[in-house]
SEVEX-384043 format. One record per residue: residue in one letter; chain; x, y, z of N, C-alpha, C in turn. Coordinates in Angstrom, 2 decimals, decimal comma, m for minus. Layout:
<markols>
+---------+--------+---------+---------+---------+---------+---------+---------+---------+---------+---------+
: residuo : cadena :   neast :  nnorth :     nup :  caeast : canorth :    caup :   ceast :  cnorth :     cup :
+---------+--------+---------+---------+---------+---------+---------+---------+---------+---------+---------+
:       A :      A :       X :       Y :       Z :       X :       Y :       Z :       X :       Y :       Z :
...
+---------+--------+---------+---------+---------+---------+---------+---------+---------+---------+---------+
</markols>
This chain:
<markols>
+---------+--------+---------+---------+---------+---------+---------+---------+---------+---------+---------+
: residuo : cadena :   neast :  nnorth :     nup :  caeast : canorth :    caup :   ceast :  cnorth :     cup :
+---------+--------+---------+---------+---------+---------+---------+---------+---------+---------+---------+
:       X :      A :  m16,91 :    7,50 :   13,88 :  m17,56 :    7,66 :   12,60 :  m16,49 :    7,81 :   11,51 :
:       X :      A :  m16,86 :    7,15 :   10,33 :  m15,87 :    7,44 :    8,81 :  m15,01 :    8,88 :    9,00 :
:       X :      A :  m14,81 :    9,04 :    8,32 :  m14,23 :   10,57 :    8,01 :  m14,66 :   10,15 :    6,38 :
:       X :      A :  m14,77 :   11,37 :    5,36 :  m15,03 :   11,12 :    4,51 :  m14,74 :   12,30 :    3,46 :
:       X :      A :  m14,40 :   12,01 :    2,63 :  m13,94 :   13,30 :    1,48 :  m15,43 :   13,16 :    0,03 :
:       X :      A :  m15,83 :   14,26 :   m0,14 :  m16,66 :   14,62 :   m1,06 :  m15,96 :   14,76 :   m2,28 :
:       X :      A :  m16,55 :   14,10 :   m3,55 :  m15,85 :   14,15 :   m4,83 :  m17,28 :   14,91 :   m5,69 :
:       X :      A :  m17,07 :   15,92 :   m6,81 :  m18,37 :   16,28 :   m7,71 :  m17,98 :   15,63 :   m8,60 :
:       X :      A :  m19,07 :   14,80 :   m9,15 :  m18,55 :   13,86 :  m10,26 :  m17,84 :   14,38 :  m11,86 :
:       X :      A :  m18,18 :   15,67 :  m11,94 :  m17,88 :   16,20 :  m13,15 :  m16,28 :   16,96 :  m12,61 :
:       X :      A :  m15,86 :   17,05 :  m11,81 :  m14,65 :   17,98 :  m11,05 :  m13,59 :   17,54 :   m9,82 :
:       X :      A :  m14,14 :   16,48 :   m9,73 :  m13,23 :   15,63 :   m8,58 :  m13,34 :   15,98 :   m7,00 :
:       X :      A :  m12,47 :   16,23 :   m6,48 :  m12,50 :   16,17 :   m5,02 :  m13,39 :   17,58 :   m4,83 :
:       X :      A :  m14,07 :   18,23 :   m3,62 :  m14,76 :   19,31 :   m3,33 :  m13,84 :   19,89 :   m2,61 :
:       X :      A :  m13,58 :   21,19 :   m3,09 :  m12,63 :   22,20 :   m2,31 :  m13,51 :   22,33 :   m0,76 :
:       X :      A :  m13,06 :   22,71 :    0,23 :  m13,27 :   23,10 :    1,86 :  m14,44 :   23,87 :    1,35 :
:       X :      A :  m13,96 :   25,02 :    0,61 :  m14,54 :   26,31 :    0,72 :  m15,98 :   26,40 :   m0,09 :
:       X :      A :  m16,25 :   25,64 :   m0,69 :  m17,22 :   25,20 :   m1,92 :  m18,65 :   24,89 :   m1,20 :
:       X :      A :  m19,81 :   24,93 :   m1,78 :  m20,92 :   25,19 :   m0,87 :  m21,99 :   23,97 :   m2,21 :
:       X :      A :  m22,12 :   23,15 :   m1,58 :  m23,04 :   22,27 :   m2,04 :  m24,17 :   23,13 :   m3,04 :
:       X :      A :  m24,33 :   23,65 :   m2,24 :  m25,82 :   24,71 :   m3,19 :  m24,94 :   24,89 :   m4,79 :
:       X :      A :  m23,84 :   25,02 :   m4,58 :  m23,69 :   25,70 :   m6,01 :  m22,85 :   24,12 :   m7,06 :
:       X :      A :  m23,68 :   23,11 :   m6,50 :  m23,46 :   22,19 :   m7,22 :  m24,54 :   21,07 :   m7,93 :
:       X :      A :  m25,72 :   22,21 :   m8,40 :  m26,89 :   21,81 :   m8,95 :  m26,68 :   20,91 :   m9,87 :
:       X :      A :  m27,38 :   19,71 :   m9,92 :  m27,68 :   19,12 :  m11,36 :  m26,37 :   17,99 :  m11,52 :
:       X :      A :  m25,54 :   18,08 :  m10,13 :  m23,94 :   17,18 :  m10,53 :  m24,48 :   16,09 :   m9,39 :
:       X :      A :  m23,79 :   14,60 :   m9,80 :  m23,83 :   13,92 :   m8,57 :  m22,62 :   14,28 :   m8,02 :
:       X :      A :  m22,86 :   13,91 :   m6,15 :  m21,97 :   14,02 :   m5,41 :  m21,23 :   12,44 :   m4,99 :
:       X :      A :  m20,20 :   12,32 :   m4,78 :  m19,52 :   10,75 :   m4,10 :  m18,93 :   11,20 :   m2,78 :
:       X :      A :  m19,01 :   10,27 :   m1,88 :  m18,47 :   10,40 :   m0,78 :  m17,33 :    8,91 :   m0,88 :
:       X :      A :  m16,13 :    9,63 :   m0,44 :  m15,20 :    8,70 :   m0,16 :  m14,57 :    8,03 :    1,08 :
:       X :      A :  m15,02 :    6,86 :    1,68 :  m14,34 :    6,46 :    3,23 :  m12,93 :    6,78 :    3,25 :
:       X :      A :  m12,64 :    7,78 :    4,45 :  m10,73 :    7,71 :    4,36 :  m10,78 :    6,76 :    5,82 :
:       X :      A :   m9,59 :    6,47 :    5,15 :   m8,60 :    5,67 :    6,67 :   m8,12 :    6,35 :    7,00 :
:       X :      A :   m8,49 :    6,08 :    8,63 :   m8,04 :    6,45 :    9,83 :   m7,25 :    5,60 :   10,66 :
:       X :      A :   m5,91 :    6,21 :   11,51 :   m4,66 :    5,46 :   11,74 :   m5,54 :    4,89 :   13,76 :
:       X :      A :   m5,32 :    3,48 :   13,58 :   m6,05 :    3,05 :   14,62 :   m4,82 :    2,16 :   15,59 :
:       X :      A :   m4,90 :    2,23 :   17,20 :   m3,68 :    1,76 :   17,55 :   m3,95 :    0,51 :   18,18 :
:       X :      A :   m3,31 :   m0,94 :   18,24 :   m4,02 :   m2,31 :   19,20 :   m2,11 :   m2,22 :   19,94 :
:       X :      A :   m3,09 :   m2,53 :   21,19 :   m1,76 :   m2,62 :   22,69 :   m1,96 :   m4,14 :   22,72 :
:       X :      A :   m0,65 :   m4,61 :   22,62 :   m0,34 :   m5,96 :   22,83 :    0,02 :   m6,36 :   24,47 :
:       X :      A :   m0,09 :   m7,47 :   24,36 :    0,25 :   m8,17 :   25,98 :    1,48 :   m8,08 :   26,79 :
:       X :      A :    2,03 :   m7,32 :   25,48 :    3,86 :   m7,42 :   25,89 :    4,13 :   m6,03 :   26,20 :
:       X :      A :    2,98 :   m5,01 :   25,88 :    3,31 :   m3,46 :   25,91 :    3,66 :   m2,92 :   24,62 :
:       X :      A :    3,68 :   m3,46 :   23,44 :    3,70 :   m3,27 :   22,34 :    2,93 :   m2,05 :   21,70 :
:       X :      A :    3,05 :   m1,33 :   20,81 :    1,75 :   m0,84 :   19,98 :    1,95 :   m1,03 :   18,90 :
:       X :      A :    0,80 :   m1,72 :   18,27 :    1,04 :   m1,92 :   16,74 :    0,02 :   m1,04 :   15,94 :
:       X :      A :   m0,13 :    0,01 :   15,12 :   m0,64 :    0,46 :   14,42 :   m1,23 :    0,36 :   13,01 :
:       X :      A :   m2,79 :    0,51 :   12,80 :   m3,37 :    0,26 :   11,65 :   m4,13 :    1,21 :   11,21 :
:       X :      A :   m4,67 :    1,08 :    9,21 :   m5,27 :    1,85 :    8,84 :   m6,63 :    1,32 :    8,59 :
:       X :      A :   m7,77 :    1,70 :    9,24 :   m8,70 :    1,49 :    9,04 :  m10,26 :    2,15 :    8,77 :
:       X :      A :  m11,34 :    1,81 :    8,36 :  m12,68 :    2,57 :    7,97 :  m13,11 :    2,26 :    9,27 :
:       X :      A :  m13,87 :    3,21 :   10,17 :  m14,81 :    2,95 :   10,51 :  m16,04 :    1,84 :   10,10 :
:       X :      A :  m16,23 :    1,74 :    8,82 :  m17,41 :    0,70 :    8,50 :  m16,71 :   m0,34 :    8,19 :
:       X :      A :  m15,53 :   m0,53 :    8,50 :  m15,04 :   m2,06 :    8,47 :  m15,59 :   m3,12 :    9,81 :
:       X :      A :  m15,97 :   m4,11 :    9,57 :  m16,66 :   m5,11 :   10,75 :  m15,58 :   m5,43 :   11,42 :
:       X :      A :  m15,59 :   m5,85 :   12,48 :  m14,97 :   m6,01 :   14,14 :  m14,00 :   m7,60 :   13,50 :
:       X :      A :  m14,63 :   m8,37 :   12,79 :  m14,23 :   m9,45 :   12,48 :  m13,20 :   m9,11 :   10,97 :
:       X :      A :  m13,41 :   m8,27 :   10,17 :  m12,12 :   m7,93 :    9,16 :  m11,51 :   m7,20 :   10,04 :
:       X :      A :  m11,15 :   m6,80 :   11,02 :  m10,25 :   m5,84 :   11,61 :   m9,38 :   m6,81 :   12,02 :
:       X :      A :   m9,80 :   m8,06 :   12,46 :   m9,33 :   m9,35 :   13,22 :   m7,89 :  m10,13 :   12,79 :
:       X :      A :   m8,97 :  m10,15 :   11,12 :   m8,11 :  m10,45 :   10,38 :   m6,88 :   m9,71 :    9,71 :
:       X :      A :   m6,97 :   m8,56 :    9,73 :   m5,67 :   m7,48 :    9,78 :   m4,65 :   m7,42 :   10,83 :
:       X :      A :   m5,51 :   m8,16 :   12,05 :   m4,66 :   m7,95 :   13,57 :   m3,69 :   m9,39 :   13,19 :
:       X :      A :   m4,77 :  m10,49 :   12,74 :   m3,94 :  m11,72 :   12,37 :   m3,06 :  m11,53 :   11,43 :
:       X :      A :   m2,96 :  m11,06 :   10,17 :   m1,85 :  m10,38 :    9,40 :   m0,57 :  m10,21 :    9,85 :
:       X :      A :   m0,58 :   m9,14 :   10,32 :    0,41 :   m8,37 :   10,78 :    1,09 :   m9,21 :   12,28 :
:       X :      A :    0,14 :   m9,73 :   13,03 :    0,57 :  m10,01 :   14,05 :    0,78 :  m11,74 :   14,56 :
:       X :      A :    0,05 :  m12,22 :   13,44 :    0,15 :  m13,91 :   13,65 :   m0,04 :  m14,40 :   14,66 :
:       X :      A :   m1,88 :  m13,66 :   14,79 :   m2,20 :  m14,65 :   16,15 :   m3,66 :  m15,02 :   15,83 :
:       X :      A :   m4,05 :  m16,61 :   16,12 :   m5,54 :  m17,06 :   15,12 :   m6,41 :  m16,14 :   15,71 :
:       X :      A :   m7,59 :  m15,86 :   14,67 :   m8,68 :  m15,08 :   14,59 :   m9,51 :  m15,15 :   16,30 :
:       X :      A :   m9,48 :  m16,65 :   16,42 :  m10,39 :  m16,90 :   17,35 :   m9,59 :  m16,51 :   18,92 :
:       X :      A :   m8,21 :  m16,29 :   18,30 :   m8,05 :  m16,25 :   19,83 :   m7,55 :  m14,60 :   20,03 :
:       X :      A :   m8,37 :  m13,85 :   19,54 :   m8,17 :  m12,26 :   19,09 :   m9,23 :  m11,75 :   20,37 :
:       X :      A :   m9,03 :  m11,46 :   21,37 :   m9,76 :  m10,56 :   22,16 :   m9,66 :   m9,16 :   21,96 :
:       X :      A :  m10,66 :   m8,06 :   21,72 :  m10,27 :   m6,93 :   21,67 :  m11,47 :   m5,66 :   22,30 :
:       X :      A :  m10,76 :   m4,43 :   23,12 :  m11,73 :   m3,66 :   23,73 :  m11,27 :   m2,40 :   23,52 :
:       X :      A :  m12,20 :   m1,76 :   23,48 :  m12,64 :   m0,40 :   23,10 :  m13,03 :    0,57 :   23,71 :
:       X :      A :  m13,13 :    1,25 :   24,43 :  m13,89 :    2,27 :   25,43 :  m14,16 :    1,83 :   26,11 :
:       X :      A :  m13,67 :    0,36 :   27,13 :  m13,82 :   m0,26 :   28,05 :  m15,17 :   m1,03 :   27,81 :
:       X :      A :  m15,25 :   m1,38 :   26,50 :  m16,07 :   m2,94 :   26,08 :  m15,50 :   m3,94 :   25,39 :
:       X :      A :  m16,35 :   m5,08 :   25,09 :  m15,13 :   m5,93 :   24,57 :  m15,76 :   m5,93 :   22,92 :
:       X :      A :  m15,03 :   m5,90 :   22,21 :  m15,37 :   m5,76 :   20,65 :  m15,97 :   m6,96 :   19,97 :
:       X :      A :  m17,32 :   m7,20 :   19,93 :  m17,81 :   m8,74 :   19,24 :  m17,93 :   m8,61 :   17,86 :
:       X :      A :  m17,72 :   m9,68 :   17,53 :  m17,94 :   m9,94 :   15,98 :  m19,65 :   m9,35 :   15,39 :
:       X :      A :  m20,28 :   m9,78 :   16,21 :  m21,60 :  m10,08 :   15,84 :  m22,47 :   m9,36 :   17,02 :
:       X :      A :  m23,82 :   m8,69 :   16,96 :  m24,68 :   m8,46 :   18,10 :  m25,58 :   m9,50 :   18,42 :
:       X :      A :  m26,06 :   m9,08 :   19,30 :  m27,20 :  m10,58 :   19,70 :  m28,25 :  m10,71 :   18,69 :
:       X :      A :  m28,61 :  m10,09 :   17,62 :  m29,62 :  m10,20 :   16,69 :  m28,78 :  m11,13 :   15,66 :
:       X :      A :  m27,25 :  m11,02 :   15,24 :  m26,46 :  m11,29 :   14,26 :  m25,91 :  m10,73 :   13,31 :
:       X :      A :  m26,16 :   m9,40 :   13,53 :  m25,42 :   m8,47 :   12,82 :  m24,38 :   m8,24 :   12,91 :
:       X :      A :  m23,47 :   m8,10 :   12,40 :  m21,98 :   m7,99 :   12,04 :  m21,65 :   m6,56 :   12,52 :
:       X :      A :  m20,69 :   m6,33 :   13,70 :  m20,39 :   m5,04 :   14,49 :  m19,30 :   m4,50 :   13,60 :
:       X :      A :  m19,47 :   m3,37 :   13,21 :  m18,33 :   m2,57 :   12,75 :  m17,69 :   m1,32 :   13,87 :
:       X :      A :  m16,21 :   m1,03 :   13,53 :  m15,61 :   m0,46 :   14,54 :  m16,54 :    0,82 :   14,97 :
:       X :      A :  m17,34 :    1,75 :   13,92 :  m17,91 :    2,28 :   14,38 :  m18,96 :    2,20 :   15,13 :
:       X :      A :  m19,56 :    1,00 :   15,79 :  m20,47 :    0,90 :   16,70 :  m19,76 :    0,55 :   18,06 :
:       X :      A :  m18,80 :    1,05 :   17,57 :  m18,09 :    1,30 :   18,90 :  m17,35 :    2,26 :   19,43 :
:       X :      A :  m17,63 :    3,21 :   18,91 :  m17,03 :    4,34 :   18,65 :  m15,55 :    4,85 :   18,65 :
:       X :      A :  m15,23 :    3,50 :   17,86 :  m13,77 :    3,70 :   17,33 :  m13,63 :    4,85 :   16,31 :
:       X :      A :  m12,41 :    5,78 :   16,80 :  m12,10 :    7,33 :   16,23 :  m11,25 :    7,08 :   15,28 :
:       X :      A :  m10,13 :    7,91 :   15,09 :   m9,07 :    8,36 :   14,88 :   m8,04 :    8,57 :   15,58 :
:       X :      A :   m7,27 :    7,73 :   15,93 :   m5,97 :    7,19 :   16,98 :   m6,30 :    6,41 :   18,23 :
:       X :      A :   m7,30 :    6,13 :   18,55 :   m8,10 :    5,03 :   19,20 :   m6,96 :    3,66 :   19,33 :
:       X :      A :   m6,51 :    3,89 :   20,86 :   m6,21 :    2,89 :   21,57 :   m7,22 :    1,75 :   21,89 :
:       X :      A :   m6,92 :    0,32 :   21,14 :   m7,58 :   m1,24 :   21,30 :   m6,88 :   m1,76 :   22,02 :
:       X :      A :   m7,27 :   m2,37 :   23,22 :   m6,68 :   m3,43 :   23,53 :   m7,04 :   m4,78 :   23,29 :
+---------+--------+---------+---------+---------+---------+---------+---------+---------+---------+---------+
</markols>
């Protein structure tokens, strides 16, 4: 899941200690942080990235292609011992968090 930082729109970020109740009448923002995510290469490699949870399985791909210069299509990748699809069988577009990609989460 995201990790996420609370902003009060009139005051900026929300201190730890601060209690929603006493923030009547303000909107609240929630901000996605990146989280440092790790992909194991074929060679024994680790290459490390920053990513959202609500980023889709297929922009992650393209970050792996980035950095690593290897085509999209030929990007295999697994997760908690599944394999990471672009898409579900309905056609929805899988994001890392439906896979319960964390925070330092080894991909292969």
């Amino acid at each position: 899941a995201d990790q996420v930082r609370l902003f009060w729109a009139t005051e900026g970020p929300l201190e730890d200690d601060r209690r929603l109740s006493t923030l009547s009448g303000d909107k609240i923002f929630l901000e996605r942080i990146e989280i440092p995510i790790h992909v194991g290469d074929l060679n024994g490699k680790k290459h490390s990235f920053m990513v959202k949870g609500s980023d889709t399985v297929l922009n992650f791909k393209y970050q792996i292609k980035g950095r690593m210069e290897i085509p999209v299509e030929d990007i295999r990748l697994l997760a908690n011992g599944q394999p990471l699809r672009d898409v579900d069988n309905h056609g929805y577009e899988q994001t890392l968090d439906d896979y319960g990609v964390v925070r330092d989460s080894l991909i292969f």
